[in-house]
Backbone as numpy.savetxt, mean C-alpha at the origin, in Angstrom:
# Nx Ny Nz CAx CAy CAz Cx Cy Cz
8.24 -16.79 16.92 7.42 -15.61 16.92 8.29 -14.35 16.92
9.12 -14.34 17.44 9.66 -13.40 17.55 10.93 -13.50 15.96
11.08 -14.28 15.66 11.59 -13.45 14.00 10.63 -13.17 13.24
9.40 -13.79 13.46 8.22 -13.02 12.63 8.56 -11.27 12.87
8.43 -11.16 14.24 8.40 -9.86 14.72 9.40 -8.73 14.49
10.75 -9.83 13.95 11.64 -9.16 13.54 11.65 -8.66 12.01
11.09 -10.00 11.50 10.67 -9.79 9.60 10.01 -8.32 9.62
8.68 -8.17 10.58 7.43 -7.21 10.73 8.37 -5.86 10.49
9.83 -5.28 11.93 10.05 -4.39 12.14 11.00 -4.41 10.96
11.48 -5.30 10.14 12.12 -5.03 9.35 11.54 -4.60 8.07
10.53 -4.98 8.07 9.73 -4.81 6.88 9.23 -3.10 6.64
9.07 -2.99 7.83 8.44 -1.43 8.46 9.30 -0.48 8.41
10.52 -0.57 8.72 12.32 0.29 8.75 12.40 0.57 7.56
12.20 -0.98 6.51 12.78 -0.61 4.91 11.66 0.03 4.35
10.03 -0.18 4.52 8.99 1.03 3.64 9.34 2.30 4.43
9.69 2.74 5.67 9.77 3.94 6.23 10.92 4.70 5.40
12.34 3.76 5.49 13.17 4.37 4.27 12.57 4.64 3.15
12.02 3.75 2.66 11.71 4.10 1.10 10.15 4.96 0.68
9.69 4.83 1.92 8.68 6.69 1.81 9.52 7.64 2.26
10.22 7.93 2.78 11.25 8.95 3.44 12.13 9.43 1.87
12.28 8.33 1.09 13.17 8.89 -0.36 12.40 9.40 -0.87
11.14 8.84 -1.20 9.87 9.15 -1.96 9.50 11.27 -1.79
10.10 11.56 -0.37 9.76 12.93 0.23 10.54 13.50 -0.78
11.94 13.67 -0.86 12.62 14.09 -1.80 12.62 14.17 -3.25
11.07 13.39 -3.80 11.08 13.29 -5.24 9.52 13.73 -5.38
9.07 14.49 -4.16 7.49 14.67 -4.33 7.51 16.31 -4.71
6.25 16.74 -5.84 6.47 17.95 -6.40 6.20 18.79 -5.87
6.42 20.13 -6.01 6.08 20.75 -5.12 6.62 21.14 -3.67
7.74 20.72 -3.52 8.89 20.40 -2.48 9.65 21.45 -2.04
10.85 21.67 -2.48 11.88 22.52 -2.44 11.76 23.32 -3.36
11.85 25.01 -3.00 11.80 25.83 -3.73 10.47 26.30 -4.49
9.52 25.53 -4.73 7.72 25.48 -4.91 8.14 26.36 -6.40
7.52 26.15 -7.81 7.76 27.10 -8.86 6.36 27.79 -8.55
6.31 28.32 -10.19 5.08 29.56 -10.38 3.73 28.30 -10.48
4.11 27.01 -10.85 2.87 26.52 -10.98 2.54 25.38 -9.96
0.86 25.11 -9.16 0.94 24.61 -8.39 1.16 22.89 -8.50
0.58 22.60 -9.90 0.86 21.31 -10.15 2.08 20.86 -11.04
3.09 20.28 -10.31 4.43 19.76 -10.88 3.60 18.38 -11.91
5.05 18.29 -12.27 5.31 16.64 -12.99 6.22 16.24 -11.77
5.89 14.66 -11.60 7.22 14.03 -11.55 7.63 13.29 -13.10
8.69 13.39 -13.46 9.37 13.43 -14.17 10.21 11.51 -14.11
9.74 10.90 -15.14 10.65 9.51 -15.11 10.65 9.24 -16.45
12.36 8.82 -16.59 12.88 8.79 -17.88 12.72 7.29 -18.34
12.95 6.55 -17.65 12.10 4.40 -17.63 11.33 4.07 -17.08
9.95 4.55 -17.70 8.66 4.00 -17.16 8.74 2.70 -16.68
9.54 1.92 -17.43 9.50 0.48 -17.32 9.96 -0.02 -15.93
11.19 0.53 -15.88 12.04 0.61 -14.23 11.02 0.92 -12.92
10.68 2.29 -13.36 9.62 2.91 -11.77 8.41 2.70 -11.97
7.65 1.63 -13.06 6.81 0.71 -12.39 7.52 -0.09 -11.89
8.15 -0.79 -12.33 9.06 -2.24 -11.23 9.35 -1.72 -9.99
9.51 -0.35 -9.87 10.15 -0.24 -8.07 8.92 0.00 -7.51
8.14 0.76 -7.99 6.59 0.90 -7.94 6.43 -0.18 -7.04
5.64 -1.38 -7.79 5.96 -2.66 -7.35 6.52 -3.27 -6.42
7.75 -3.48 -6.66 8.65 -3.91 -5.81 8.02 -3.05 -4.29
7.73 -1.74 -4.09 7.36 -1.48 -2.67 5.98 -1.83 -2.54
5.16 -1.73 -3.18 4.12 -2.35 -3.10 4.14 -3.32 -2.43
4.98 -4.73 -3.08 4.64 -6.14 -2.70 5.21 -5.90 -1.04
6.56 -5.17 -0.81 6.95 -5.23 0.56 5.62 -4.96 1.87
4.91 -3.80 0.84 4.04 -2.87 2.28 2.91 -4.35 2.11
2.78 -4.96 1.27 1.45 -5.73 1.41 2.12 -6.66 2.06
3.02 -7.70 1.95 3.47 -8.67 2.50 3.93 -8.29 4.11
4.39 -7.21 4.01 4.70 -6.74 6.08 2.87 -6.20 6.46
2.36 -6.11 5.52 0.73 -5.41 6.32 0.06 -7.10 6.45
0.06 -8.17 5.59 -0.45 -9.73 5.65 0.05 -10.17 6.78
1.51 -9.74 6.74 2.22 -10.78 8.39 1.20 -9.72 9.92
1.34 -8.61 10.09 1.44 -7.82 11.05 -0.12 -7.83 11.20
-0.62 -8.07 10.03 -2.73 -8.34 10.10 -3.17 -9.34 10.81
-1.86 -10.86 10.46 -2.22 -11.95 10.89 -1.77 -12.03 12.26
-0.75 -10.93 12.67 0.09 -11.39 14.25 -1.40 -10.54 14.73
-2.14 -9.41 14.58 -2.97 -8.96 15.24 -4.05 -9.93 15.60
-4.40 -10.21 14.37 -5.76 -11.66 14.71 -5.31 -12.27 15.59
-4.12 -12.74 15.62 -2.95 -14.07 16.66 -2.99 -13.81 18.01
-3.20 -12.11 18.22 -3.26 -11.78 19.48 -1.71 -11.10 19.60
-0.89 -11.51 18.57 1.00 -11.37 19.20 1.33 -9.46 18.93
0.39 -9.07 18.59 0.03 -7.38 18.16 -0.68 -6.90 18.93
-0.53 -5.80 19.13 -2.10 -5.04 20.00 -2.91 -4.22 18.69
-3.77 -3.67 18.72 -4.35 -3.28 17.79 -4.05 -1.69 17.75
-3.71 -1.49 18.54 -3.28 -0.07 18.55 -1.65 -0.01 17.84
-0.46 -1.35 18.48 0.61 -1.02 17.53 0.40 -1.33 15.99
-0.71 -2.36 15.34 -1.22 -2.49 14.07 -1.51 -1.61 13.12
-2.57 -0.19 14.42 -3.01 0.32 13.43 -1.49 1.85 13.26
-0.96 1.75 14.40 -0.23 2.67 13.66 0.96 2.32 12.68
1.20 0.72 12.51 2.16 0.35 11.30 1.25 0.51 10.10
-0.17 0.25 9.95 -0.86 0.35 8.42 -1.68 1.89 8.41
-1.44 2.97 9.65 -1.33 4.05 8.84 -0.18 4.66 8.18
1.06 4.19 8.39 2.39 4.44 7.75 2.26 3.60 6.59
1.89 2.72 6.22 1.93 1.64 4.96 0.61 2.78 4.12
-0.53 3.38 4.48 -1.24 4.02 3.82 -0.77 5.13 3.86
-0.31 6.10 4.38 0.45 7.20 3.50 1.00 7.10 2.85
2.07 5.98 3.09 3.04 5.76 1.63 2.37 4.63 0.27
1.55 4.41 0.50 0.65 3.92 -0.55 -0.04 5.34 -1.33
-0.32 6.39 -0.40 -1.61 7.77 -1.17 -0.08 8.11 -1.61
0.97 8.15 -1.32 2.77 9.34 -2.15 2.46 8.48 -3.46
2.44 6.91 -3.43 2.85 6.11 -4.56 1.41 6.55 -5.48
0.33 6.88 -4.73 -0.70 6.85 -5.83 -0.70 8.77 -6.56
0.01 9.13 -5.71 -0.06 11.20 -6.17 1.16 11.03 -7.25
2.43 9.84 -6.93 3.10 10.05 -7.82 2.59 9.36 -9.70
1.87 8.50 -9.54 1.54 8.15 -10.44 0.09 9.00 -11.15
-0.32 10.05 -10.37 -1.44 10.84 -10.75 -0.32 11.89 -11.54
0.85 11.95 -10.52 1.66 13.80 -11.83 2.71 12.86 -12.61
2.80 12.13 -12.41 3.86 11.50 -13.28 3.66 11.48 -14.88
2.30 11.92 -15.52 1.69 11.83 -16.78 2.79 11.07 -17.68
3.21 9.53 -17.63 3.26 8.81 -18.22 3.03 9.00 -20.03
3.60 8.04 -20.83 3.72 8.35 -22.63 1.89 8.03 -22.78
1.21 8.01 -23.90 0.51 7.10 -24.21 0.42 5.16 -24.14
1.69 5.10 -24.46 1.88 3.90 -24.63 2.11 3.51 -23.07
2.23 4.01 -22.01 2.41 3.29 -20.82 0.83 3.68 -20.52
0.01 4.29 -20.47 -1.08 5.14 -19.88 -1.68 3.76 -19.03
-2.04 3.55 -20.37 -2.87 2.20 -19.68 -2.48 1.45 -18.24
-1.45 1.26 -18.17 -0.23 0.12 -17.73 -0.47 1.01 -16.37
-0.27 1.85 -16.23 -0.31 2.99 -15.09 -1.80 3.23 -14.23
-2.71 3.31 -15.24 -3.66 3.79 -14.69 -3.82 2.42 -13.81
-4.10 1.25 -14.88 -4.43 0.17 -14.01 -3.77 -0.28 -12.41
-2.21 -0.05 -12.83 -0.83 -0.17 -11.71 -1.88 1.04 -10.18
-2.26 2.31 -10.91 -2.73 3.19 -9.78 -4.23 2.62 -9.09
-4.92 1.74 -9.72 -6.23 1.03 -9.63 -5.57 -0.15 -8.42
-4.52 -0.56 -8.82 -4.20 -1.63 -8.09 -3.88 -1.55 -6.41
-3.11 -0.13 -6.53 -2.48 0.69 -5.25 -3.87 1.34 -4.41
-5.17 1.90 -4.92 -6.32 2.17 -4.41 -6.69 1.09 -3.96
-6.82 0.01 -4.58 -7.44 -0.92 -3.67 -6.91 -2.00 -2.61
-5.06 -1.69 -2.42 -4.72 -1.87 -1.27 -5.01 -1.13 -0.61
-4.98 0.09 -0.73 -5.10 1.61 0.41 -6.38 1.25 0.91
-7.41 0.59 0.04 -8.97 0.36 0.66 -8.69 -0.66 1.66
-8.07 -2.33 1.25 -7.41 -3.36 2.08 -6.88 -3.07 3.15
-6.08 -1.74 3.07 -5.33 -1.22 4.91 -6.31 -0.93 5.30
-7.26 0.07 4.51 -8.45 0.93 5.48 -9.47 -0.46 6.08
-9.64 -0.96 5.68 -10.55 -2.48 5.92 -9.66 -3.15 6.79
-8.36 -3.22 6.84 -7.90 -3.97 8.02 -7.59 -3.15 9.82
-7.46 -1.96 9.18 -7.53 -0.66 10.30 -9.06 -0.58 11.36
-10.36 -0.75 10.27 -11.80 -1.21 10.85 -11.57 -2.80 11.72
-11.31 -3.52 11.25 -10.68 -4.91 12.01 -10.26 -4.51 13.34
-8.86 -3.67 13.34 -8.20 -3.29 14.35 -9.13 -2.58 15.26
-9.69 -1.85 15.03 -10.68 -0.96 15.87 -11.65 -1.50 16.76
-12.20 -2.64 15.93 -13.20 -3.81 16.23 -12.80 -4.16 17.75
-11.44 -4.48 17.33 -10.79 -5.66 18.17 -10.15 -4.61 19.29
-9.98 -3.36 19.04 -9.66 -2.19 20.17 -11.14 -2.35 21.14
-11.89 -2.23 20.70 -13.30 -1.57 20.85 -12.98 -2.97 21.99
-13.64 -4.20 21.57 -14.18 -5.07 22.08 -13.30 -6.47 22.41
-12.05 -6.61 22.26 -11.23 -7.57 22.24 -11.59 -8.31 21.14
-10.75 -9.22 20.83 -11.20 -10.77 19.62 -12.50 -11.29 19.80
-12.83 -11.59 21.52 -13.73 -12.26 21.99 -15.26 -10.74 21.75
-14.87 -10.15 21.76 -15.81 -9.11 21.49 -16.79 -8.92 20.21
-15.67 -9.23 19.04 -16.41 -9.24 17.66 -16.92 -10.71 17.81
-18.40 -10.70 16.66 -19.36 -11.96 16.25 -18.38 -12.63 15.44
-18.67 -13.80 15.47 -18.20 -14.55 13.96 -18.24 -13.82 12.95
-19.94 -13.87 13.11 -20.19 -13.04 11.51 -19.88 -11.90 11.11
-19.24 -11.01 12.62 -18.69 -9.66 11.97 -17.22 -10.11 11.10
-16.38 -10.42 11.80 -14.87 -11.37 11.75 -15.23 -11.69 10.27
-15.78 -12.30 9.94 -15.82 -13.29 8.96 -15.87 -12.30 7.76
-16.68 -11.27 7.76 -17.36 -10.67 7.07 -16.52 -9.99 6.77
-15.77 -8.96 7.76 -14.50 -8.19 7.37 -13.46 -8.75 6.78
-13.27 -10.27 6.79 -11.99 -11.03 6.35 -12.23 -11.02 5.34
-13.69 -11.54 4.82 -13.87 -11.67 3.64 -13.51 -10.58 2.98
-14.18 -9.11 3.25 -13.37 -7.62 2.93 -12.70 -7.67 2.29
-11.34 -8.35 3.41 -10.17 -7.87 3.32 -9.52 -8.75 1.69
-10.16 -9.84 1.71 -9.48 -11.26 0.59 -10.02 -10.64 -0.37
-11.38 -9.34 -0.30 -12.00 -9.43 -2.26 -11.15 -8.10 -2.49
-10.70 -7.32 -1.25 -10.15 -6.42 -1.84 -8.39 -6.64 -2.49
-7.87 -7.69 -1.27 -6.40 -7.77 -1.93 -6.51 -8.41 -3.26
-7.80 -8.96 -3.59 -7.56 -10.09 -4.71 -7.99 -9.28 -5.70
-8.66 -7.88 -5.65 -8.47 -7.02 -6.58 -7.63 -6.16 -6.84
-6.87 -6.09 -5.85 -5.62 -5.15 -5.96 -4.62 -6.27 -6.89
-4.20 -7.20 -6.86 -3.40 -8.34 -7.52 -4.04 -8.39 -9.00
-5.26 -8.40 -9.01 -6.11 -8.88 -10.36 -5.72 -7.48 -11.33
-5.85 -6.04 -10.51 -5.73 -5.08 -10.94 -3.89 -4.81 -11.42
-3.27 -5.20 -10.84 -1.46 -5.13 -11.06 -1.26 -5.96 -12.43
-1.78 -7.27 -12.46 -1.95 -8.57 -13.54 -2.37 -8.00 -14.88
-3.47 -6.93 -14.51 -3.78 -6.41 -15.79 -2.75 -5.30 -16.11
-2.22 -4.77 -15.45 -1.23 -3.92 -15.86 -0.13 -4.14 -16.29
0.41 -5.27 -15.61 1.12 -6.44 -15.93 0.90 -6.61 -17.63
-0.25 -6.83 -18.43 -0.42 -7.34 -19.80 -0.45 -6.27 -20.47
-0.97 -5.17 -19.80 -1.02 -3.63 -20.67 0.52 -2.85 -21.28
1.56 -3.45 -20.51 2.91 -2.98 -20.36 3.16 -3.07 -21.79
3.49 -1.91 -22.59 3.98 -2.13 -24.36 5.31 -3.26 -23.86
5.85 -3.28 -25.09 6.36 -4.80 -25.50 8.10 -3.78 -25.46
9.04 -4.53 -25.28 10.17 -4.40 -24.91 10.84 -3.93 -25.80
């Protein structure tokens, strides 16, 4: 249990770094120009979807472990919910950067879907944050089955649309 716990804080250190870089590349930043809406600016679409990604899968895979140590009891719901409001801010940077980033035509697609995919984890944290609250409110033993059940379910149609939604972006990607 406790290297789970270590995977968790490790998992949490490396998205905190890598929203913390994300600060330095958000528009509107240093120096502010004459206009209020920047570009971010990327020269290999192809690349910063992959890192895109690549943090994606981290914040979902440390928010799956740290969801399941909460159910487990090995979490309190209060340290839960403040690791998946840090995983949802840096999910809304990844979704503002892909709103100014205005992408070619030929990626558009690939993007919009990639930003479809990132909303409906941000919905998946917000749905596992209601969980947490549940279980603040009333302990484990507090929520019904059928509430439990109901929210899990939530939680499985939303990650399985966030994945379904990446897959399609995944096929939209122009050709190499």
């Amino acid at each position: 249990m406790a290297s789970k716990r270590g995977i968790v804080i490790t998992a949490v250190i490396l998205a905190g770094i890598t929203g913390a870089s994300f600060l330095a590349w958000l528009p509107g930043g240093v120096g502010g120009g004459a206009s209020n809406q920047a570009t971010f600016v990327i020269s290999d679409h192809r690349e910063y979807l992959d890192s895109v990604r690549n943090i994606h899968e981290v914040l979902a895979e440390s928010t799956a472990i740290e969801f399941e140590m909460l159910l487990d009891g090995e979490i309190t719901a209060a340290e839960y919910t403040r690791s998946s409001e840090t995983t949802s801010t840096q999910t809304a940077m990844q979704i503002s950067e892909f709103i100014t980033s205005k992408p070619p035509e030929a990626w558009q697609e690939s993007y919009i879907l990639y930003g479809e995919a990132l909303r409906s984890f941000n919905t998946y944290v917000a749905e596992t944050q209601a969980v947490a609250s549940l279980i603040e409110e009333g302990g484990l033993d507090g929520i019904s089955d059928a509430q439990l059940r109901e929210s899990l379910q939530r939680t499985e149609s939303l990650i399985s649309e966030s994945d379904e939604y990446a897959k399609r972006s995944d096929a939209a990607r122009p050709p190499a």
